[in-house]
C-alpha positions in Angstrom: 186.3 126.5 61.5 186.5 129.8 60.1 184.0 132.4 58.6 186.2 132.3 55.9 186.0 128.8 55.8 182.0 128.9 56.2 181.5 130.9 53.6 183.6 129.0 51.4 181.7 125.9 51.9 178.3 127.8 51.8 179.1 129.1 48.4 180.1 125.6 47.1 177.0 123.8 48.5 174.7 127.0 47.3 176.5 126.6 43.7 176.1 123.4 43.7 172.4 123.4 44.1 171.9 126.3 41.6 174.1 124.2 39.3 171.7 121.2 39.6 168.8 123.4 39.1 169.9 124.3 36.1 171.3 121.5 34.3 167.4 120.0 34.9 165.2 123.1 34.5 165.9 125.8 32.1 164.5 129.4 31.7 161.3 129.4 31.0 159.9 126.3 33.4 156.7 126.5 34.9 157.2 127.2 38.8 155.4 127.7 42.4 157.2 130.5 43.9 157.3 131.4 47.1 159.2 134.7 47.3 159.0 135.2 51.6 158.1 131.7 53.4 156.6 128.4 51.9 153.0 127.5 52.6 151.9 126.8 56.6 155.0 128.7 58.0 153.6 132.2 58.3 150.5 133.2 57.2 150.9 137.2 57.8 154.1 136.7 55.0 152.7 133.9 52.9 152.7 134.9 48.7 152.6 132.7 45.8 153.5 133.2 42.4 152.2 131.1 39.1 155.1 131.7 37.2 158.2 130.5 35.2 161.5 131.0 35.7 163.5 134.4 33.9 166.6 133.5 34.3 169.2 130.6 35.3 170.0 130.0 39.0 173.0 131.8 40.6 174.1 132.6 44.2 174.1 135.1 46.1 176.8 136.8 48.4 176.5 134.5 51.3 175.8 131.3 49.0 172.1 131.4 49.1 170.9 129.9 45.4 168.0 132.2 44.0 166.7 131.7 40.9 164.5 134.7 39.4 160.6 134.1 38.1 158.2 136.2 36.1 156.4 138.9 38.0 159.2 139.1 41.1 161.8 141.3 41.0 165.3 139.5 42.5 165.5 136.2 43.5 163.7 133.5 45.1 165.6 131.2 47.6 165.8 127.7 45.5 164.2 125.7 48.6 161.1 128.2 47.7 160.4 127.1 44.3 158.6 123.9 43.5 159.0 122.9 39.8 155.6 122.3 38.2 155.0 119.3 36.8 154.2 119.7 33.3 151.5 117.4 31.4 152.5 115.5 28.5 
């Protein structure tokens, strides 16, 4: 297979997911971010953000969804945001 061909496919399955996210959670959701790793992989890097999210997911060059949150600047890789479940 091709890089061409990767990166094709990468930007499908990324657009995908950022479509998905979107079409469930809209700007404005409450959100765990974890803008550099997720809790329990690496301490040194470890950050987490009570936040919502500012803007609707997209991808990035490479196919990478991101979705920006409040108090972040850029985007936060989709597998490190956890959608807060909201009382009701």
């Amino acid at each position: 297979m091709s890089a061409r061909t990767r990166l094709e496919a990468a930007k499908r399955k990324g657009q995908k997911q950022a479509d998905e996210f979107n079409a469930l959670h809209p700007v404005g959701t409450p959100v765990m971010a974890y803008p550099l790793t997720r809790p329990g992989v690496n301490a040194h890097f470890f950050k987490e953000l009570d936040t919502v999210t500012r803007t609707p997911a997209w991808i990035l060059g490479d196919g990478s969804p991101v979705v920006s949150v409040e108090g972040y600047a850029g985007g936060i890789h989709l597998p490190h945001v956890d959608v807060k479940q909201v009382a009701s």
